[in-house]
N, C-alpha and C positions, 0 to 999 in steps of 0.2 A: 501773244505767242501763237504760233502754229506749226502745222508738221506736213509732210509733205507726203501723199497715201499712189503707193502704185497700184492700178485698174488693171491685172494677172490676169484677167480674163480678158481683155482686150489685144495678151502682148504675144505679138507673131516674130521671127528672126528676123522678118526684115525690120518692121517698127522699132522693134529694141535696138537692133543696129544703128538705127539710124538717129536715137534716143540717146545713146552712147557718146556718137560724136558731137551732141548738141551741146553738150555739157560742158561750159570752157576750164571747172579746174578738177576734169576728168575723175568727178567723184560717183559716177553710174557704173555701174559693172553690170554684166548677162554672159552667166556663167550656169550652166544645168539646165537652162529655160527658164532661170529665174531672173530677176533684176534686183540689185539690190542699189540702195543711195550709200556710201558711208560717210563716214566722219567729215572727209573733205568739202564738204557741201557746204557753200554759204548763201545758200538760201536766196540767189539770185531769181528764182524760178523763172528761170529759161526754158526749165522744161516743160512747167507747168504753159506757159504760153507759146509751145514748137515744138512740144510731143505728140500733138494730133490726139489728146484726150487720155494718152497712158499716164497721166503724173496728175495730181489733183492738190493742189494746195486745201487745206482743212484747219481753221481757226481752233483752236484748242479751249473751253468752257471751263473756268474757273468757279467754282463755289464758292460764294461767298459765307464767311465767317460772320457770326455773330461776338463781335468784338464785349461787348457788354460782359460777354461770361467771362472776360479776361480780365483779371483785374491786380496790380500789385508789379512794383519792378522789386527784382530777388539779386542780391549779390550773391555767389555762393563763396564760402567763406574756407579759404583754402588752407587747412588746417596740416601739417605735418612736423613728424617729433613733436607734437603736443602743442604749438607754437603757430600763433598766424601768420601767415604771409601778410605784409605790409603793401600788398596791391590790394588785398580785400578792404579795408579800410580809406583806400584810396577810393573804390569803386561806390562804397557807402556814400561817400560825400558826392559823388556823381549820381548816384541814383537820387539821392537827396535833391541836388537840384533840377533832375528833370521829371521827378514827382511833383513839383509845383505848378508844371502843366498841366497835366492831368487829376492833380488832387489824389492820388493813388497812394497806398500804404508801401510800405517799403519793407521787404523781405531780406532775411541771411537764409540760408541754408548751410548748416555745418552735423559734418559726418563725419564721427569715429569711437573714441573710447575717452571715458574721462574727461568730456570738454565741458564740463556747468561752467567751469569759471571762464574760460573762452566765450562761452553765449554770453555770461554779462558783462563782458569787455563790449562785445560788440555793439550792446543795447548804446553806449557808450557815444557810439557813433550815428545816429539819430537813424537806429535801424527800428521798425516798430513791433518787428515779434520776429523771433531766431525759432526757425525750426530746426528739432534736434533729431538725428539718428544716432544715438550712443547703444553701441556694444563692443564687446569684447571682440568679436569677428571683424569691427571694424577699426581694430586698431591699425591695420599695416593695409594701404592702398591695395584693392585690386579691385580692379574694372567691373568685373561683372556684379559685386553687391553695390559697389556706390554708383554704377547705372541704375539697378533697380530701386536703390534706396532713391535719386534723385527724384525717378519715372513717377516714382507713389509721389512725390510731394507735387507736381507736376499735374498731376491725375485729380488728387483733392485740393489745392489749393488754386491752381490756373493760373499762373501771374501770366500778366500780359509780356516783362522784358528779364531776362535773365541777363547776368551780366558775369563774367567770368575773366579772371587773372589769366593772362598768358601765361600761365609757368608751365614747370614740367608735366602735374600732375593736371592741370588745366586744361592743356593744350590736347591730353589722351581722352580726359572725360567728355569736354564739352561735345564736341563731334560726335561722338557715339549715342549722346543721349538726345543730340539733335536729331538723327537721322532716325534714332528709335520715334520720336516724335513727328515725324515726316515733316521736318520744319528748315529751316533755313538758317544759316551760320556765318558772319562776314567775321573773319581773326584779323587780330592786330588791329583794331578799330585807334583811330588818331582822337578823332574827336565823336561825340553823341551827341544826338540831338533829339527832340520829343515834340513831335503834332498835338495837336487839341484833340482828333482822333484816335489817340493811342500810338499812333506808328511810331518808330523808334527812326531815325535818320541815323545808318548808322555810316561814315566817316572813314577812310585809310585810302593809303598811297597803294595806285596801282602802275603797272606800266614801268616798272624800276623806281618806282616815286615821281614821272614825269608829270601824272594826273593826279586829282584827287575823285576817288570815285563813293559817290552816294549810293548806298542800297539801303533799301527797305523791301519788307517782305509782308505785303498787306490783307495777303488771303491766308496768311498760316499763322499762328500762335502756337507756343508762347514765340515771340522775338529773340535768335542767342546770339552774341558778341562775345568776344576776348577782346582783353586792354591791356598791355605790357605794364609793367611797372613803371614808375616816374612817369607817363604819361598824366595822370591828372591831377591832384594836387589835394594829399592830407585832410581833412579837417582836423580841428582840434577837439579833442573829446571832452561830452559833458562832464559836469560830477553828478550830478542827480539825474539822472535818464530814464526818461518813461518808457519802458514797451513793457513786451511781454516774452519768456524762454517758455515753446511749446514743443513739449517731450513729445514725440512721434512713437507707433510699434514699428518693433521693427521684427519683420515676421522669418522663419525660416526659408520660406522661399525665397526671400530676400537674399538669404548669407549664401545661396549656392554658388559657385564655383569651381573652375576646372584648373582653378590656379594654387599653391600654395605657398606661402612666404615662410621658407625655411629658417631664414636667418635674415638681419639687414644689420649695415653697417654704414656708418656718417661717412661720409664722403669727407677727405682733408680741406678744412676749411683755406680758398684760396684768394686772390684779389678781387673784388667784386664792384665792378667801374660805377654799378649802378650805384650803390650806397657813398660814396665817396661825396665828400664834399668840398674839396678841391682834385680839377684835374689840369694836367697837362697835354694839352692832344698833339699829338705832331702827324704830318702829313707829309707828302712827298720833299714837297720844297724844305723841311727839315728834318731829309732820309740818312744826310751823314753820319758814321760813326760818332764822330763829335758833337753832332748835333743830338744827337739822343743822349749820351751821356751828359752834356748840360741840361735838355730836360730834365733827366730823372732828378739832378741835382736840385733843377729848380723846384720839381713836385717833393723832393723831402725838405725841401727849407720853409716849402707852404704848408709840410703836413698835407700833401696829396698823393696821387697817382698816374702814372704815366699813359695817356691811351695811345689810340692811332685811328686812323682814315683805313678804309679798303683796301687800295694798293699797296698797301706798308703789310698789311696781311698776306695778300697776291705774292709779294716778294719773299716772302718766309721773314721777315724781317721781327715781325710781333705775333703772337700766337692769338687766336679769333677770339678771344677770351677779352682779351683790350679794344678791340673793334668799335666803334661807336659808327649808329646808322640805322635802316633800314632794312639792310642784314648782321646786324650787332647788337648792339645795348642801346636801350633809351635811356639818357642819364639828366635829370637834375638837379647837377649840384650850386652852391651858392657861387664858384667860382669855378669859371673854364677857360683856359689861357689855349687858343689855338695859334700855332706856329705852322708858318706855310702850307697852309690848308687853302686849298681854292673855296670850298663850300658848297660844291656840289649840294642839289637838294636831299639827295640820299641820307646825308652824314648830316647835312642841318636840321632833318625831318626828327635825329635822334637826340638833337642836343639845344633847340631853338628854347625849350622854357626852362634856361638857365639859369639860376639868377642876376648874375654877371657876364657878359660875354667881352669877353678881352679877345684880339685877334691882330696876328704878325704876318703882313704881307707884302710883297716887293709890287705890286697889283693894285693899283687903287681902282681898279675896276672889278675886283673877285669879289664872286658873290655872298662871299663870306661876312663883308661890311657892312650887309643888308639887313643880317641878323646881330649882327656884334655893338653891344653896348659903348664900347671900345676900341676906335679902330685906328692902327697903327703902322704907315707907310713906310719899310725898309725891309734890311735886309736881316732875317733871323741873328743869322753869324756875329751881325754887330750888336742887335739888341738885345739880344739875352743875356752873355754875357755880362753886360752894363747892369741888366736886371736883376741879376744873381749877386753883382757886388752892390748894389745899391741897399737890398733885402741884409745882405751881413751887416755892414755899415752903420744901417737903423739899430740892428741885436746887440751892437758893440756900445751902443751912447747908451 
């Protein structure tokens, strides 16, 4: 990478003028007798070659890291109302497998009050030592101590790859404690991937999901990532699990804050696409009134729930909460029955590792079939219904 340096001591009205109009997507201004480049600049250096010496292109010197001092991939283990998130334990078995490259130990990090038995859940999951910050300060999230509690573990240990839950409380920490570390963050990671080197390849849909883009960040440590839930896939927990739970201090400076949590309260537990394990997805082609009310029928007689595609949201039709996608829920479950869904890659990016993919489409060319275990040419209107009285039929013998 490089930057582009303006020569002020060289810059007369007429030069800059003439500097101005060189520019075809008018990202030069000369305003007070200054010049400035902004935002709009894509680095064509036009200028640089038909400024007559005012613009200087300048390669930008990276220092390099001594990787060696980095050592260990860290889940951080996202602990709230006392209870783990089931993405940290997803992310153990992912760290797990890309510790085999590297031969690297494998880290949790869990912060707050009361969690020994949470540490040895975790050990559970073939994590090899849970650093602990327990206090009483940290029972209720706030930002500024489990930044600094994270920074210290960070500071004395060095893992080379952090890895982190997309959730609520995830998605506020991770960033901040990146940026406190002058490091680098790619969210929503689809897939990981691990060099001999150490580099983390890390994975996710850019461009509306059109691309999939690869970043690694090879002159900074440690490496930080967020993974959505249902993205990667459980282990099964040991019974007899070796590591080790290492109580950390956790010092005063640490618990400072300008925040205070007066009170909290549970949010009403409501439908959550993601744990489900049967759903029903409907998509445009089955946006009718009647068409969703035999969905919902069909997801209570499977013991599931009903989702939707994007535009079913766009219409006010289903509240984002059912959304499956890209901009939705990553969901999977053992069973997914989509009805008139084209399959856009957006909405397959969030439901492709399903474990059954059933799919109703009048389209024997949607891209839906590409991903579908189960593919099924017609029209919703006729086959569902059939489908609903087929399922009673079976409950009645």
């Amino acid at each position: 990478m490089g930057k582009l340096v303006v020569n002020h001591n060289l810059v007369t009205p007429e030069k800059a003028e003439a500097l101005v109009k060189i520019c075809p997507f008018n990202a030069i201004t000369y305003e007070g007798g200054k010049i400035d480049i902004t935002s709009a600049c894509k680095m064509c250096k036009m200028c640089v070659r038909k400024g007559g010496g005012l613009v200087d292109f300048v390669e930008e010197t990276t220092n390099e890291i001594d990787k060696s001092e980095w050592k260990g991939i860290c889940v951080y283990a996202d602990c709230t109302g006392g209870k783990i998130h089931r993405v940290t334990y997803e992310l153990c078995g992912k760290a797990k497998e890309l510790a085999t490259v590297t031969n690297h130990p494998i880290y949790a990090l869990l912060i707050g009050h009361n969690v020994s038995e949470n540490a040895k859940e975790l050990l559970r999951y073939g994590v090899d030592k849970v650093f602990v910050y327990d206090s009483e300060e940290l029972a209720e999230f706030r930002i500024e101590p489990y930044t600094a509690a994270f920074c210290d573990f960070i500071d004395k240990e060095k893992p080379s790859s952090i890895l982190v839950g997309a959730t609520n409380l995830g998605r506020q920490l991770a960033p901040r404690v990146a940026a406190r570390c002058r490091t680098g963050l790619t969210a929503d990671c689809t897939v990981l991937e691990m060099k001999e080197n150490t580099d983390l390849v890390q994975i996710r849909p850019a461009f509306g999901g059109n691309i999939m883009a690869q970043i690694i960040t090879p002159n900074t440590r440690p490496q930080f990532c967020t993974a959505r839930y249902k993205v990667f896939t459980e282990p099964k927990p040991a019974d007899n699990p070796n590591g080790e739970v290492v109580n950390m201090k956790v010092t005063a400076d640490m618990l400072k804050s300008a925040i205070e949590v007066i009170s909290s309260t549970d949010k009403p537990k409501d439908i959550d696409i993601a744990e489900a394990d049967v759903i029903v997805a409907v998509g445009r082609g089955a946006s009718s009134e009647a068409m969703r009310a035999q969905a919902k029928e069909l997801a209570d007689l499977l013991g599931g729930v009903v989702a939707c595609t994007r535009p079913m949201v766009e219409s006010n039709i289903f509240d984002a909460k059912h959304q499956i996608g890209l901009s939705g829920r990553t969901v999977k479950p053992k069973l997914i029955i989509c009805l008139g869904i084209s399959g856009a890659v957006q909405f397959a990016a969030g439901m492709k590792s399903s474990d059954c993919i059933v799919a109703v489409n009048t389209d024997a060319s949607a891209p839906i079939f590409d991903v579908a275990h189960y593919c099924v040419v017609g029209d919703v209107n006729e086959i569902v219904p059939k489908l609903i009285n087929k399922i009673k039929e079976n409950r009645d013998v």
